[in-house]
N, C-alpha and C positions, 0 to 999 in steps of 0.2 A: 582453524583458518585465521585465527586473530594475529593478525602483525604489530599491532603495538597491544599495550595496556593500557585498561582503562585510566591507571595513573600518568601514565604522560599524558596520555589526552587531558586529564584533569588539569594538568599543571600547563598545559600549552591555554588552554581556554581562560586558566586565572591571571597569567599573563596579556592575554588580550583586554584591547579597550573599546573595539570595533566587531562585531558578530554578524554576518547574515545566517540564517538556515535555510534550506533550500528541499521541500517533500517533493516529493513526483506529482507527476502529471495526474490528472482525474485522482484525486488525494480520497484516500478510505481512512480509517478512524487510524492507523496506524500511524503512518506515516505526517497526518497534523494534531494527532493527541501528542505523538514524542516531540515532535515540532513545538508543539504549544509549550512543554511542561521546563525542558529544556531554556527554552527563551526568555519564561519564568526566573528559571533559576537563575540565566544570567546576568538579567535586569537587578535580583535581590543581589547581586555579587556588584552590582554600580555600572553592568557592561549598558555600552548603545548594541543593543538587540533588536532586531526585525527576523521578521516568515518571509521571504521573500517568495512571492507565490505570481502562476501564470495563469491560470485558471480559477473558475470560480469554486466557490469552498461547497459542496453537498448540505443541501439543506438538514439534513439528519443529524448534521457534524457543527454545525454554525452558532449554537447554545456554547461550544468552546473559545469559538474568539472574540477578543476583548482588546481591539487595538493593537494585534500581534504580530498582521498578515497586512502587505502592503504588495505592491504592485508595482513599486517607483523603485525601478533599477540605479537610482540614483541616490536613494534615500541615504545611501553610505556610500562615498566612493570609492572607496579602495579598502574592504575591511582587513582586517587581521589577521582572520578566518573566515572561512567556508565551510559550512559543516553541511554533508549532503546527508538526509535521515530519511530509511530505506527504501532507498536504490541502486539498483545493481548494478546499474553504469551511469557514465554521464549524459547519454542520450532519454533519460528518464525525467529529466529538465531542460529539453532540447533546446529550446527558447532562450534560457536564461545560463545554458553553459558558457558562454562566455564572461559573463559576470563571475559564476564560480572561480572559473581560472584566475579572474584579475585579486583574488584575494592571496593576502601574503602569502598564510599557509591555509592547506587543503585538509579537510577532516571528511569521514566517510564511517558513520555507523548504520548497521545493514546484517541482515539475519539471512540474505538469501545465498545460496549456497553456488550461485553464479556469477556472485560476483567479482569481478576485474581489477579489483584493488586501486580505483583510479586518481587516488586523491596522496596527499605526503603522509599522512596518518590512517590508518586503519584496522578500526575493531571491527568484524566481521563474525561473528557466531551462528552457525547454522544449524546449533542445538536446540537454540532457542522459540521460544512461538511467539514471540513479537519485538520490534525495536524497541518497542517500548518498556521491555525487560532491563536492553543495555542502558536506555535513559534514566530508569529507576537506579539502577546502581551507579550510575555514573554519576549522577547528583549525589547522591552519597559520597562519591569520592571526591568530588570537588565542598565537600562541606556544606551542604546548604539543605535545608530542612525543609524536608516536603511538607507543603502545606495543601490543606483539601484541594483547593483550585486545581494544583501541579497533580496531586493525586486523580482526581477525577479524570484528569486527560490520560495520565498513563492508565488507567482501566479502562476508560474506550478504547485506548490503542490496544489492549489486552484481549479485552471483549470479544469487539471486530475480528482480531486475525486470529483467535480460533474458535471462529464459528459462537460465542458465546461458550467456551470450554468446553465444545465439543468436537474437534479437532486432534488427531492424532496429536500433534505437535505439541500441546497442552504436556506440561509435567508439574511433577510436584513443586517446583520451583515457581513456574507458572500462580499453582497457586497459596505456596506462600507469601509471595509477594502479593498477590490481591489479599488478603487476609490481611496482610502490612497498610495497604492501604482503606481495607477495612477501619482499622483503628486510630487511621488519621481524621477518620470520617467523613468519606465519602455518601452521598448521596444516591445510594442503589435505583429508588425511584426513579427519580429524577433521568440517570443517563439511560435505564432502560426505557421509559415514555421514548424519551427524545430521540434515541438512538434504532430502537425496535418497533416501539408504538406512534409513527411520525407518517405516516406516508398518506399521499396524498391519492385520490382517486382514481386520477390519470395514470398511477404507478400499476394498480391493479390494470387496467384497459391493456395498459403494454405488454404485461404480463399475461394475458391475456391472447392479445395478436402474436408473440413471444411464441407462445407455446401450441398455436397453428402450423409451425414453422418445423414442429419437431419430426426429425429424421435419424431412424434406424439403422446403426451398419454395424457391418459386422459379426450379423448373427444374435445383434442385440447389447453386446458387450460393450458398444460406445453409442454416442449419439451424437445429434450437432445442431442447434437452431441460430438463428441467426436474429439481428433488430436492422430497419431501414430508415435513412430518413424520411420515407413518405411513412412508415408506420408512424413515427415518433410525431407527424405532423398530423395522420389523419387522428391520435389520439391525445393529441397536446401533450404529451409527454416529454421529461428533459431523458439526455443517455444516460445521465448518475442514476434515472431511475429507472435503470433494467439491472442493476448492481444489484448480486443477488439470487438472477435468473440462473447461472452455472451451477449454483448450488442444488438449485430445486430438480437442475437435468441429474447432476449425480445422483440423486435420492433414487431414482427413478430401478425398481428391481432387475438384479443380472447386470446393468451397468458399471463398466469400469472408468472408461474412459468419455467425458463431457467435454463438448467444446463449444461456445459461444462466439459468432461472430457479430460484431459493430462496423456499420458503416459510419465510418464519420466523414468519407466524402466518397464520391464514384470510385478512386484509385485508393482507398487506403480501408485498409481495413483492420481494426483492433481484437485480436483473437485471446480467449479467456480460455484454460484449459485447464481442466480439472481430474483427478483421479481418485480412486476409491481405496484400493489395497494396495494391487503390486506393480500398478502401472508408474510408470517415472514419465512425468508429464515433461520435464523440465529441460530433458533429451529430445522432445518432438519440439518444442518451440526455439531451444540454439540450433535447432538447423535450418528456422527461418531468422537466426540471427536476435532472437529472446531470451529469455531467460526466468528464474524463477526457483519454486523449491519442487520437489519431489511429485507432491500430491496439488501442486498450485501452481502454475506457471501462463505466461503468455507470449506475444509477439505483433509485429505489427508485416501485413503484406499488402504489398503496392500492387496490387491489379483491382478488376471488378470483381463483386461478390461471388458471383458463380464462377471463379476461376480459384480463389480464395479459398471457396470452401473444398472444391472438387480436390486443390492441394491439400487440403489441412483431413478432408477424408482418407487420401492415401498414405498422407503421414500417419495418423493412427491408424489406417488399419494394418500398416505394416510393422508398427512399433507391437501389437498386441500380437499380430500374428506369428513375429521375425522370430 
């Protein structure tokens, strides 16, 4: 799926003297570890580099920034580039896609296997198990020497999106490249604490009222629970901290297919969808207009909850039964 090389990208980025980055929406270790290390790299190259971010960073994740992530759409006027780091379209930074556009040229690195190709450059790899793959070699190709900090981030982004290498997706490349950044000397401790061993009380409670919610269909083969903001409020809990919850539904024996619903207001609702073996999640969520990989995919539906889910039960259960 890759439409350019990572060498032209390299060579278009050493050319620039202006950078934004741009991670998605409710950001996991993926999408602001390559952000971070990236950014890194282009500051050691002499570039004016920013995150430009719309959301707040996960506390789990927030040990990685270091004056990297800003907020201020202005901070660069008009960069050079746009570099969007994994998302599958531009509605993934809904907020801030106009910004995106206003840059010279457009870059788009992204592992998901849905994605639209939206930008003037694009590496796209769907073999891979994290963006954070394409960032490690890409800094390679742009010359610049990973150093622990830049490596620390690309293993959280590594970590994170498979499951801690336990993830189909995970290949040996996967973890050569952690082994690489084994010997730059990363801090094992360190991001496992921060990253695994970090959660806060109220994360359990939610987890908790989370899994009150759980509902059987299908004969067992999928399931679906949902988070509220009255749960989120009766438990003090933030939504980054139900991140998580879809994996623990998959575990769940005979299940294939998991779906997690978020409200994050009356009309919208952010759906997580997960699979086990042979299910292709990634077909139920573009045909609410989402996207995603295989076994990980999601989407977003404009009605109230119980409309939401009543759809997202008949899309699975037709997709498993069809």
């Amino acid at each position: 799926m890759m439409k350019n090389t990572l060498n032209q990208i390299a060579a278009e980025l050493k050319k620039a003297n202006t950078v934004l980055l741009y991670p998605h929406v409710i950001m996991d270790g993926d999408t602001l570890g390559s952000s971070i290390a990236l950014c890194i790299a282009l500051r050691k190259l002499g570039k004016q580099a920013y995150i430009l971010i719309e959301d707040d960073i996960p506390g789990y994740l927030t040990f990685l920034e270091k004056d990297y992530c800003t907020y201020d759409q202005e901070i660069i006027d008009r960069p050079d580039i746009s570099i969007s780091v994994d998302c599958s379209d531009i509605e993934r930074f809904f907020k801030r896609k106009d910004k995106f556009l206003m840059g010279k040229r457009s870059i788009c690195l992204d592992h998901h296997r849905t994605n639209n190709f939206f930008a003037e450059l694009n590496y796209i790899d769907e073999n891979i198990a994290a963006t954070g793959e394409i960032v490690f070699h890409l800094i390679n190709e742009m010359g610049v020497e990973v150093d622990v900090e830049m490596a620390e981030a690309i293993y959280t982004a590594i970590t994170t999106d498979t499951g801690n290498f336990q993830y189909t997706n995970t290949t040996k490349t996967t973890h050569l490249i952690a082994a690489e950044l084994f010997e730059i000397g990363i801090d094992l401790e360190k991001i496992s604490v921060e990253v695994y061993q970090n959660i806060r009380h109220e994360k359990l409670k939610i987890m908790n009222e989370v899994i009150g919610t759980i509902e059987m269909v299908c004969g067992g083969k999928a399931d679906i629970a949902y988070v509220t903001q009255k749960m989120l409020q009766k438990t003090g809990a933030l939504m980054e901290e139900t991140e998580g919850i879809i994996e623990t539904l998959r575990n769940i024996s005979g299940v294939e297919i998991s779906a997690f619903l978020k409200e994050n207001s009356e009309n919208e609702i952010k759906v997580g969808l997960r699979a086990k073996t042979y299910g292709d999640v990634s077909v139920i969520a573009q045909s609410f207009g989402g996207g995603g990989h295989k076994k990980a995919a999601g989407c977003t539906i404009h009605a109230p909850l119980e409309e939401a889910k009543k759809q997202i039960i008949a899309a699975v259960v037709a997709h498993l039964e069809g």
